[in-house]
C-alpha positions in Angstrom: 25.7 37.5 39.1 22.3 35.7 38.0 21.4 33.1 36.1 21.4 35.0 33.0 20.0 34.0 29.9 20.0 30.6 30.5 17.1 31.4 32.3 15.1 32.5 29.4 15.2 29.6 27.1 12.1 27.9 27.3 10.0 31.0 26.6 12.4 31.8 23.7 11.8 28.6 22.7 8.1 28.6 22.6 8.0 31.8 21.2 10.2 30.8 18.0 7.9 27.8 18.0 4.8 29.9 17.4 5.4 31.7 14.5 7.3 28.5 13.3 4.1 26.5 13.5 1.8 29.4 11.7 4.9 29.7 9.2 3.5 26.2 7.7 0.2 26.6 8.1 0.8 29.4 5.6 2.5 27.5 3.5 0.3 24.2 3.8 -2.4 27.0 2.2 -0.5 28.3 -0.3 0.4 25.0 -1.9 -3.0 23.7 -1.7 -2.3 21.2 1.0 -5.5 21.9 2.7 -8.7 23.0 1.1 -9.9 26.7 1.1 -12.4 25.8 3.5 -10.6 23.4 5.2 -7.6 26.3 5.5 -9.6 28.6 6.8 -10.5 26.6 9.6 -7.4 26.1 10.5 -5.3 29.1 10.0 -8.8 30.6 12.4 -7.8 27.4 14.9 -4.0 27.3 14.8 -3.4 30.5 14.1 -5.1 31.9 16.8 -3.1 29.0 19.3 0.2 30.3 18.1 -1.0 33.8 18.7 -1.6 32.7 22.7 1.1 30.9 23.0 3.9 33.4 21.9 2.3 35.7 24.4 1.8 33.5 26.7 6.3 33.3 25.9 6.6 36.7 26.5 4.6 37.0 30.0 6.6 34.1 30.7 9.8 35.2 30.2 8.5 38.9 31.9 7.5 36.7 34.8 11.1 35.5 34.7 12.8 38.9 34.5 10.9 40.4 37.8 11.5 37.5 40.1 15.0 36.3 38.9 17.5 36.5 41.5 20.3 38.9 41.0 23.1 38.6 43.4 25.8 41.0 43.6 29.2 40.2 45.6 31.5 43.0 46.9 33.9 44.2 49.9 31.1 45.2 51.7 28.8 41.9 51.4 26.4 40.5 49.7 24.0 41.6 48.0 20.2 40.1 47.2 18.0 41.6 44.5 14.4 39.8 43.2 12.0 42.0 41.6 11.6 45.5 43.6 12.9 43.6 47.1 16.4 43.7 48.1 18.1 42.7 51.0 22.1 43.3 52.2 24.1 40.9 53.8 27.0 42.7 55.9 30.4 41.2 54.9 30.8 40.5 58.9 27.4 38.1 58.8 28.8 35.8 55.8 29.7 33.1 57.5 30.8 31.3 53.9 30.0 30.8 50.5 30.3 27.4 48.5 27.8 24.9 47.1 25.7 22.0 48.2 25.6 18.2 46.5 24.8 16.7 44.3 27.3 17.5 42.4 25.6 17.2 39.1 23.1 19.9 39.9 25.2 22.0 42.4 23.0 24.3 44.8 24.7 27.8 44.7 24.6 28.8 48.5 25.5 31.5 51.4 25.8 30.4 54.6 25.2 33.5 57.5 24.6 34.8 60.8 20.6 35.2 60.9 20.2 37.7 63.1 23.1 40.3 61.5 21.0 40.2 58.1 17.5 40.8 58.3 15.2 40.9 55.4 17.0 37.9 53.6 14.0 35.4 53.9 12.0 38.0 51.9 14.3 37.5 48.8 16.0 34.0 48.8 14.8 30.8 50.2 16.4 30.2 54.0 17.1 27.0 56.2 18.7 27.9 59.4 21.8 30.0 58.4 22.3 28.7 54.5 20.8 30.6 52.4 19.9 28.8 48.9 21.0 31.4 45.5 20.3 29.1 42.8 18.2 25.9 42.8 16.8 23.2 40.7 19.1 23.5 37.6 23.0 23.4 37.0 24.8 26.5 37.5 26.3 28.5 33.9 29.6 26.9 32.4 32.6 29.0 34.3 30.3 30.1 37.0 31.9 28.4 39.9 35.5 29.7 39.1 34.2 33.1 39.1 32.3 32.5 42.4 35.0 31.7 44.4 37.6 33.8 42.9 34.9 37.2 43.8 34.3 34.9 47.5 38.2 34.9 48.0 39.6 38.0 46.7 36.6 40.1 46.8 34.4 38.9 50.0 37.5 37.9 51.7 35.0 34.7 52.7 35.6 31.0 53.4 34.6 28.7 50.1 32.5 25.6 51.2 30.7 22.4 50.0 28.8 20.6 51.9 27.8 16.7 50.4 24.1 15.6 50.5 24.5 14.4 54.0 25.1 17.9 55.8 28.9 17.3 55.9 32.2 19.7 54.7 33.6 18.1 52.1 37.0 19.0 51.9 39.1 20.3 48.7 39.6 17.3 46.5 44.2 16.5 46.3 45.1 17.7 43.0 45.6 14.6 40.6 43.4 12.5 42.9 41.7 10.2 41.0 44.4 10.0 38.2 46.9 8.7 40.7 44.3 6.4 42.6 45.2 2.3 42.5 41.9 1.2 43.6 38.7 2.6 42.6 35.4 1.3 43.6 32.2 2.9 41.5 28.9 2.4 43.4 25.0 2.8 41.9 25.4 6.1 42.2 28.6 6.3 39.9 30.5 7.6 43.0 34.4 7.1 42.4 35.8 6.2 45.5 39.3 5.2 46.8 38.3 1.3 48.0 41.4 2.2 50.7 40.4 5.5 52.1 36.6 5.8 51.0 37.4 9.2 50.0 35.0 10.0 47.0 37.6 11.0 43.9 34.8 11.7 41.6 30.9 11.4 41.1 29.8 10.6 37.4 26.8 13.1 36.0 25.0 12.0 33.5 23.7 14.7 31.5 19.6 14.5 30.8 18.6 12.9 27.4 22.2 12.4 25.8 25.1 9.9 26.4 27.1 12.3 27.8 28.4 11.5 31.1 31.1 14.4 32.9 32.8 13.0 35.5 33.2 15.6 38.6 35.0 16.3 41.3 33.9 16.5 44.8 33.6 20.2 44.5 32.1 20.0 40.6 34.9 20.9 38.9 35.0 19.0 35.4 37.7 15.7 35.7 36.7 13.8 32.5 34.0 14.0 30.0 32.9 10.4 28.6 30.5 10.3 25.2 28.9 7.7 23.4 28.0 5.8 22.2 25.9 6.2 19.1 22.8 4.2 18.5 23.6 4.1 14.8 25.8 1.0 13.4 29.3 0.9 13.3 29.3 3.8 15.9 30.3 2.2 18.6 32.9 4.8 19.8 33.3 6.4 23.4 35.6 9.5 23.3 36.6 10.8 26.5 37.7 14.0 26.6 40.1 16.0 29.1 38.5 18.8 31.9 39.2 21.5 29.1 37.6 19.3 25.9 40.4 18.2 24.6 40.1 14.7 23.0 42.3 11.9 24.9 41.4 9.1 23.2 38.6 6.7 22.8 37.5 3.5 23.8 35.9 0.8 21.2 33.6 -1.8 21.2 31.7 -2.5 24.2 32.1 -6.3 24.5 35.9 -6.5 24.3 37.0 -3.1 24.3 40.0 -1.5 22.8 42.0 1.6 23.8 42.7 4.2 21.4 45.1 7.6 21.1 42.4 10.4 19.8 45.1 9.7 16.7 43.7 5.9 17.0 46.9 4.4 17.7 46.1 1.3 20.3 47.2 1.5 23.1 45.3 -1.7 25.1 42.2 -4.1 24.6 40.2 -5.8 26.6 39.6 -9.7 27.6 37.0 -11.7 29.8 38.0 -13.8 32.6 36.2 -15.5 35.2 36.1 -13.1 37.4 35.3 -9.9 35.4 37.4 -8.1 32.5 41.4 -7.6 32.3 42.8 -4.5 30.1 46.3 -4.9 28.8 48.5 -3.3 27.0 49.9 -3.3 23.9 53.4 -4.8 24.9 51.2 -7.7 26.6 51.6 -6.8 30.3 48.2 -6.3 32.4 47.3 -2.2 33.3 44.1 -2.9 34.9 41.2 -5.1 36.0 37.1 -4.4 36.4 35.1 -6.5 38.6 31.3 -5.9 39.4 29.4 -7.3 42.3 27.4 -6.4 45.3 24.3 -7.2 46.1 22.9 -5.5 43.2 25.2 -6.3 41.0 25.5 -2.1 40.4 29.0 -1.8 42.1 32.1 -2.0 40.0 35.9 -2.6 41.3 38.8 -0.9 39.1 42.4 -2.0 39.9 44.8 0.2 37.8 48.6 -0.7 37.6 51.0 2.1 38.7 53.4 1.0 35.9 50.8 0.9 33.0 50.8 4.0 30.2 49.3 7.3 31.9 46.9 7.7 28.9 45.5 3.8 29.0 45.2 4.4 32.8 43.0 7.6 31.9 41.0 5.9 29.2 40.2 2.4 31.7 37.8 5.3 34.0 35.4 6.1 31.0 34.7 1.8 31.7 32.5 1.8 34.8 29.8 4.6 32.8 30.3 3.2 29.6 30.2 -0.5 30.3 27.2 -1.4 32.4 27.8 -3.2 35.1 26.1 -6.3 34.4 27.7 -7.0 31.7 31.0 -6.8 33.4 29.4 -9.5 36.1 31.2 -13.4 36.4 31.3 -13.2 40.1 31.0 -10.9 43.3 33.4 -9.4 45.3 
């Protein structure tokens, strides 16, 4: 396992953006956009910058290939493989295998007995007995099922997360946050049971889009919220299910209404003094969002046990998609 070609897509896209670039300098030439002198000086200019920097795309991605590390997991151990260095980790030293928080940029990691695998620091990066496999960047779409299933049935090893503080976190109850009454969503757009303190789900905002995936504690996909769109009249948020399926969207972000991905309502949205009330389309009151705290970031979500299962779904996209001080009237 390795990252794959994910990790060649920045030199493939500066070397498609090279000839791209001298692609229109041609053509700026041909149709007499630039002068003949003027063309000259450029095509000697930029033509000779595209030339460096599509090699400069194809040392990078070389540089890429040597030092990539390729992991392979069997019945005998583990195995580490960067460039012409290798190192084996004995089945007997793997103490576990799992990931490390945050959640929305999981750290891939092996956890072992030091002293029954030498050589490892020479390949992977070590602190104390975890060993870090992939950093910096999210691990490939499907890759944690496929981890633990070759951990499990292959390694015969323990799967484990640990959360940012150095702490196991332990597998998340099935249906968790669905069934949860009481929800409280902190700054850091950490679902948590206000009762227990358990966290149900963390909210990962994905880098320049409006795209927020909500997560379980172990970074399995919950919910995926999007939108909305900066153009007008766009005011949709569709929240989708952990396999992409639409189940419905939200609409409007002052008084919101609830929506089947058919758009049959199913609830809207009303101030009070205290925050926001949802209700239902027969009139009775499903939930109720308060904000507060200090810094005003924290948001309370109360969610009635007898309102509709997909209204009750649709009321978690709120805390990401309504910002917190706008659902502000009061603190709690």
């Amino acid at each position: 396992m390795t990252l794959g070609a994910r990790a060649y897509r920045w030199p493939l896209r500066l070397l498609a953006a090279a000839p791209a670039a001298a692609a229109v300098l041609v053509l700026a030439t041909r149709t007499r956009t630039l002068d003949p002198e003027s063309a000259r000086r450029t095509l000697l200019l930029c033509g000779g910058g595209c030339l460096v920097a599509a090699l400069a795309a194809v040392l990078w991605a070389a540089r890429l290939h040597r030092t990539r590390l390729v992991v392979t997991i069997g019945e005998d151990g583990v195995t580490l493989r960067r460039g012409g260095r290798e190192a084996a980790v004995p089945a007997g030293a793997v103490e576990a295998v799992g990931i490390r928080w945050p959640v929305d940029d999981p750290v891939w990691t092996l956890w072992l007995d030091p002293g029954r695998a030498p050589g490892v620091e020479a390949v992977a990066e070590v602190d104390g007995r975890a060993v870090t496999l992939l950093r910096g960047r999210s691990l490939p779409s499907g890759w944690l099922p496929a981890v633990r299933t070759a951990t499990a049935d292959r390694l015969g090893a323990a799967w484990r997360v640990v959360d940012d503080e150095g702490r196991e976190v332990p597998p998340p109850a099935a249906g968790a946050l669905g069934r949860a009454r009481h929800i409280v969503v902190d700054g850091r757009g950490r679902y948590r049971d206000r009762r227990g303190g358990a966290v149900l789900a963390v909210a990962c905002r994905r880098r320049g889009g409006r795209t927020t995936v909500l997560r379980d504690p172990h970074a399995a996909v919950l919910l995926t919220v999007r939108g909305p769109s900066r153009l007008p009249g766009r005011d949709r948020v569709r929240v989708l299910g952990a396999d992409g399926s639409p189940l419905g969207f939200v609409r409007g972000l002052r008084e919101p209404s609830f929506h089947t991905a058919g758009g049959i309502l199913l609830g809207s949205t009303r101030a009070t003094g205290d925050g926001r009330v949802v209700t239902g389309v027969d009139g009775r009151r499903s939930a109720a969002l308060r904000a507060g705290g200090d810094d005003g970031s924290r948001v309370e979500l109360e969610r009635s046990p007898s309102a509709p299962d997909p209204l009750r779904t649709l009321v978690l996209a709120l805390p990401v998609a309504l910002p917190a001080r706008d659902l502000r009237a009061g603190a709690f």
